[in-house]
Backbone as ProteinMPNN parsed JSONL, in Angstrom:
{"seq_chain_A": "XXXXXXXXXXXXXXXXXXXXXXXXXXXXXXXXXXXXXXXXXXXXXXXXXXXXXXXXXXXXXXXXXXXXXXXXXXXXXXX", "coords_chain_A": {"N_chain_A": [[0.81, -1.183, 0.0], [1.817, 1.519, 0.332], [3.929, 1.608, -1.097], [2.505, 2.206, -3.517], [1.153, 4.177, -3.063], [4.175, 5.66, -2.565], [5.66, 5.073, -5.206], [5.138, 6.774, -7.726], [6.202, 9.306, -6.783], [8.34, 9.053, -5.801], [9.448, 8.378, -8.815], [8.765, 10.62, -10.452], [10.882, 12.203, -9.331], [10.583, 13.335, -6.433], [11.121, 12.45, -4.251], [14.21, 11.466, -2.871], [15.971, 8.056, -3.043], [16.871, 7.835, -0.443], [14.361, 9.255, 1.311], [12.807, 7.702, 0.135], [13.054, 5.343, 1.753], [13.015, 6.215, 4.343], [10.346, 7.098, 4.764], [8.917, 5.117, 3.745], [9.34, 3.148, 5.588], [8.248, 4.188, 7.749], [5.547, 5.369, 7.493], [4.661, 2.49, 7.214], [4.901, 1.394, 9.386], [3.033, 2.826, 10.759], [0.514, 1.979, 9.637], [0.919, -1.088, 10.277], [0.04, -0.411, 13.252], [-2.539, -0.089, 12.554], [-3.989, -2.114, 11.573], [-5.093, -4.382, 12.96], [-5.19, -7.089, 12.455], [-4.867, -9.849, 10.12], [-7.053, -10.622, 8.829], [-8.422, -8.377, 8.364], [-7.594, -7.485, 5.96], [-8.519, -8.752, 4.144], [-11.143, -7.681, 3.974], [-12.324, -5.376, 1.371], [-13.335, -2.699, 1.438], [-12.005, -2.137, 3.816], [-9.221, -2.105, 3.074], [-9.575, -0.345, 1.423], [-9.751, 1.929, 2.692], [-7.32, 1.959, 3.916], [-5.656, 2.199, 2.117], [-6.225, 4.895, 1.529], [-5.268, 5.671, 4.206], [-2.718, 5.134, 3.843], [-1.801, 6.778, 1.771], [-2.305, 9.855, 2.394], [-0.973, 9.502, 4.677], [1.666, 9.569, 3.74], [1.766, 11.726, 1.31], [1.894, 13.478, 3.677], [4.71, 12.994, 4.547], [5.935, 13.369, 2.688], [5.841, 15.883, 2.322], [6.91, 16.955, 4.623], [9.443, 16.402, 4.13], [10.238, 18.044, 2.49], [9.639, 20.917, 3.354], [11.523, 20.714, 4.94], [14.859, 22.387, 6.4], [17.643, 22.052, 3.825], [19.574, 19.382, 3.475], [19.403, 18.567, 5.642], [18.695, 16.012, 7.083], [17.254, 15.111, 8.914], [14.336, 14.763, 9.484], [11.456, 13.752, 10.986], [9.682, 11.555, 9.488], [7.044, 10.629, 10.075], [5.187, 12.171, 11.713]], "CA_chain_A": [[0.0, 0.0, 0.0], [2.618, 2.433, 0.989], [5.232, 1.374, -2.103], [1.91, 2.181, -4.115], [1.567, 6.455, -2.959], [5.386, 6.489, -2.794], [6.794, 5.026, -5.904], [5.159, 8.354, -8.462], [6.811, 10.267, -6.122], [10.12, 8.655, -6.301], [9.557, 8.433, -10.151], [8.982, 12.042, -10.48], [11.963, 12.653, -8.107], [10.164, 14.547, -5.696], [12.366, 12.464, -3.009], [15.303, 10.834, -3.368], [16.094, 7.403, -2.533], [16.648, 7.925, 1.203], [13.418, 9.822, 1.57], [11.77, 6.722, 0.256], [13.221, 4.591, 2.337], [12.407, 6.649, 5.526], [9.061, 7.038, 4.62], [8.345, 3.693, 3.79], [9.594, 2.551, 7.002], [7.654, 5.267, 9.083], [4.16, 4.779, 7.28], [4.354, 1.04, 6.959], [4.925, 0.94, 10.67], [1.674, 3.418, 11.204], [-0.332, 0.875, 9.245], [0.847, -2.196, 10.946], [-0.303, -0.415, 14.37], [-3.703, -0.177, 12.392], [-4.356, -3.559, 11.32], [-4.725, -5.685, 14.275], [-5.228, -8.808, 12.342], [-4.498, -10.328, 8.558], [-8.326, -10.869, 8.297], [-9.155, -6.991, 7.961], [-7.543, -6.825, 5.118], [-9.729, -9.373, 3.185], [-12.217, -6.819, 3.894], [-12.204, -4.667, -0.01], [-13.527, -1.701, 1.998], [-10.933, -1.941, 4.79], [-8.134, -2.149, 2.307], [-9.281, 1.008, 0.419], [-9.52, 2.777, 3.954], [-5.737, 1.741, 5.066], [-4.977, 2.83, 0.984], [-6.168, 6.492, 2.063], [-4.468, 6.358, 5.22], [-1.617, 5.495, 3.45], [-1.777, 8.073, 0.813], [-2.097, 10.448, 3.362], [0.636, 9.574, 5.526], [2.691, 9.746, 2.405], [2.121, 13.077, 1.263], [2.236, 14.711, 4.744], [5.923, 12.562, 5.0], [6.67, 13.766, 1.858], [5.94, 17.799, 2.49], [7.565, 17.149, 5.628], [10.763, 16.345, 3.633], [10.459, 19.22, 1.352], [10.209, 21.876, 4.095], [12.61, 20.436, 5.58], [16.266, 22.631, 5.232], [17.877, 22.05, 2.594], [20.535, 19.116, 4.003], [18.753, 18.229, 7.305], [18.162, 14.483, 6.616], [16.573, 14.33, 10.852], [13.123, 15.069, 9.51], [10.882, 12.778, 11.056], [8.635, 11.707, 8.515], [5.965, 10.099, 10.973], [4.12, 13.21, 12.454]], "C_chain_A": [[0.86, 1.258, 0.0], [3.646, 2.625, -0.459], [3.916, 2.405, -3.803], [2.174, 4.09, -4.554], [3.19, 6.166, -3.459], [6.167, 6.455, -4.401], [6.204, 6.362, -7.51], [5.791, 8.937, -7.82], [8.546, 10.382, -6.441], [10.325, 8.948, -8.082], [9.969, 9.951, -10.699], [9.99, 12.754, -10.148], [11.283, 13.987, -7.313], [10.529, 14.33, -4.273], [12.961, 11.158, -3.592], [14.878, 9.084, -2.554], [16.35, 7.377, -0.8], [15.152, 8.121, 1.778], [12.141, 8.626, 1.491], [11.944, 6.098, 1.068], [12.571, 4.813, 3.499], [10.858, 6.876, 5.702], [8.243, 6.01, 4.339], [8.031, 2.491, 5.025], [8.496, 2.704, 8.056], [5.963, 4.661, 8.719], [3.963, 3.816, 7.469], [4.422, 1.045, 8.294], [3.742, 1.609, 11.591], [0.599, 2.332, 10.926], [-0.215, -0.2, 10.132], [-0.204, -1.835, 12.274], [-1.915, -0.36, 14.198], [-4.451, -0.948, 12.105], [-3.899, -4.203, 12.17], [-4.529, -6.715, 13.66], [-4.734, -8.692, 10.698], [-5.851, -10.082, 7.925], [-9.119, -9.528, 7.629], [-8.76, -6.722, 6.629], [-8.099, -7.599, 3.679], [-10.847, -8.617, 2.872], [-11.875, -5.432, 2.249], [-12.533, -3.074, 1.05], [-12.723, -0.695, 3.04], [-9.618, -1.848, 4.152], [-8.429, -0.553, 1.906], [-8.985, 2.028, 1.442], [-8.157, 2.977, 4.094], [-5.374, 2.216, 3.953], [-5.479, 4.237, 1.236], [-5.35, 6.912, 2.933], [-3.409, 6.488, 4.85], [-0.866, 6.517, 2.241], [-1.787, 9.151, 1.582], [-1.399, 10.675, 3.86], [1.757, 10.016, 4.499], [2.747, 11.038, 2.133], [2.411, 14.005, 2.416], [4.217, 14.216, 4.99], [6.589, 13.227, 3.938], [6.672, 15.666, 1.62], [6.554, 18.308, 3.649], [9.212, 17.347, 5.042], [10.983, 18.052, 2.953], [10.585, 20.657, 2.3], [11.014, 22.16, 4.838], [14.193, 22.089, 5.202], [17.142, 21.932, 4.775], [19.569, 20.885, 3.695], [20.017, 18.327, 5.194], [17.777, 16.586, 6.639], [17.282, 13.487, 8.321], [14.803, 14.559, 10.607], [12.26, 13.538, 10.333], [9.145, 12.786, 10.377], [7.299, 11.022, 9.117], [5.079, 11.057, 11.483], [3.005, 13.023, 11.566]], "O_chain_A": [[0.251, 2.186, -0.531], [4.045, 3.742, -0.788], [4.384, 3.01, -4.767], [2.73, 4.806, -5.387], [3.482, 6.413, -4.629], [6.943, 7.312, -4.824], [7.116, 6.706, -8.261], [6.432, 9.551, -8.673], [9.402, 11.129, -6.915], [11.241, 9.643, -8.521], [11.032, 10.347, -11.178], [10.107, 13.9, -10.581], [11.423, 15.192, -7.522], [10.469, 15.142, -3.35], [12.551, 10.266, -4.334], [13.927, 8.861, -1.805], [15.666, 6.594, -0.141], [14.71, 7.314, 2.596], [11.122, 8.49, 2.168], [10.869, 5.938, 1.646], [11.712, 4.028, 3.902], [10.303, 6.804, 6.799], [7.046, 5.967, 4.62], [7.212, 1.611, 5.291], [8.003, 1.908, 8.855], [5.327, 3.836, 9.375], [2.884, 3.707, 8.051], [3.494, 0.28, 8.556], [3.453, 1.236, 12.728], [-0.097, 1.857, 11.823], [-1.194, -0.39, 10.854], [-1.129, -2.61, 12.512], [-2.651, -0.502, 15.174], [-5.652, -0.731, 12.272], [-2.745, -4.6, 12.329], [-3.689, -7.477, 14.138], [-4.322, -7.658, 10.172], [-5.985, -9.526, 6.835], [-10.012, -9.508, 6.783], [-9.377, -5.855, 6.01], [-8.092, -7.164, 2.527], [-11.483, -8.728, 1.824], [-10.987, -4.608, 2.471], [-11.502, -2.434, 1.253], [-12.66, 0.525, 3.197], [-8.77, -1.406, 4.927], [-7.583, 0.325, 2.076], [-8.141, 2.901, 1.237], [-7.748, 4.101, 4.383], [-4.468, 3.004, 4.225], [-4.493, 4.911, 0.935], [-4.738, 7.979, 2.885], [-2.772, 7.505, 5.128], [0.308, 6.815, 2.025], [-0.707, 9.665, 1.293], [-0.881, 11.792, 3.861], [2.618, 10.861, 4.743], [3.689, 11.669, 2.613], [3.013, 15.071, 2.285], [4.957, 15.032, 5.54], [7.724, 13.666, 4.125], [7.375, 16.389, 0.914], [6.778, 19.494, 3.889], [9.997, 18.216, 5.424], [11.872, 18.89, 3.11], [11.497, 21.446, 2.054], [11.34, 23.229, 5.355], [14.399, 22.61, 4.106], [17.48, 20.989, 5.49], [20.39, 21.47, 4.4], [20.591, 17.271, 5.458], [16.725, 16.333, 6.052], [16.969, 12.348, 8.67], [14.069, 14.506, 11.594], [12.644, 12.394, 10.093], [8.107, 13.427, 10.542], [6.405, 10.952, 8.272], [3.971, 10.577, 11.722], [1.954, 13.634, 11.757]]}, "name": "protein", "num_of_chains": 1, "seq": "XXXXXXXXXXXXXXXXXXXXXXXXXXXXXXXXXXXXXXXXXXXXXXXXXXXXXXXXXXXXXXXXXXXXXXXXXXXXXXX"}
């Protein structure tokens, strides 16, 4: 879900390889804490939900980067 938002982003270069990485990490580890089980995500409805959240998380990780200054690789892309 997460590789889904980020990899236009990456394509585009609107963050580098690091940026994906850290952001892949950070979201994917928001999600896990949101799916208690395997079974929710059989649910078509519950999938598209956790694909918003993770579109979401994504762009706020990725405007986090960008206002970042210029160099400052401590952003934490999780807020």
């Amino acid at each position: 879900m997460v590789k889904v938002s980020l990899k236009p982003r990456y394509a585009d270069k609107e963050i580098d390889k690091d940026q994906y990485t850290d952001i892949n990490k950070s979201v994917s580890r928001k999600l896990y804490e949101l799916v208690r089980d395997a079974t929710a995500l059989a649910n078509q409805a519950e999938r598209e939900r956790l694909q918003g959240v993770a579109n979401d998380e994504v762009a706020k990780a990725v405007a986090a980067f960008r206002s970042a200054p210029a160099g400052d690789t401590t952003t934490d892309a999780s807020d």
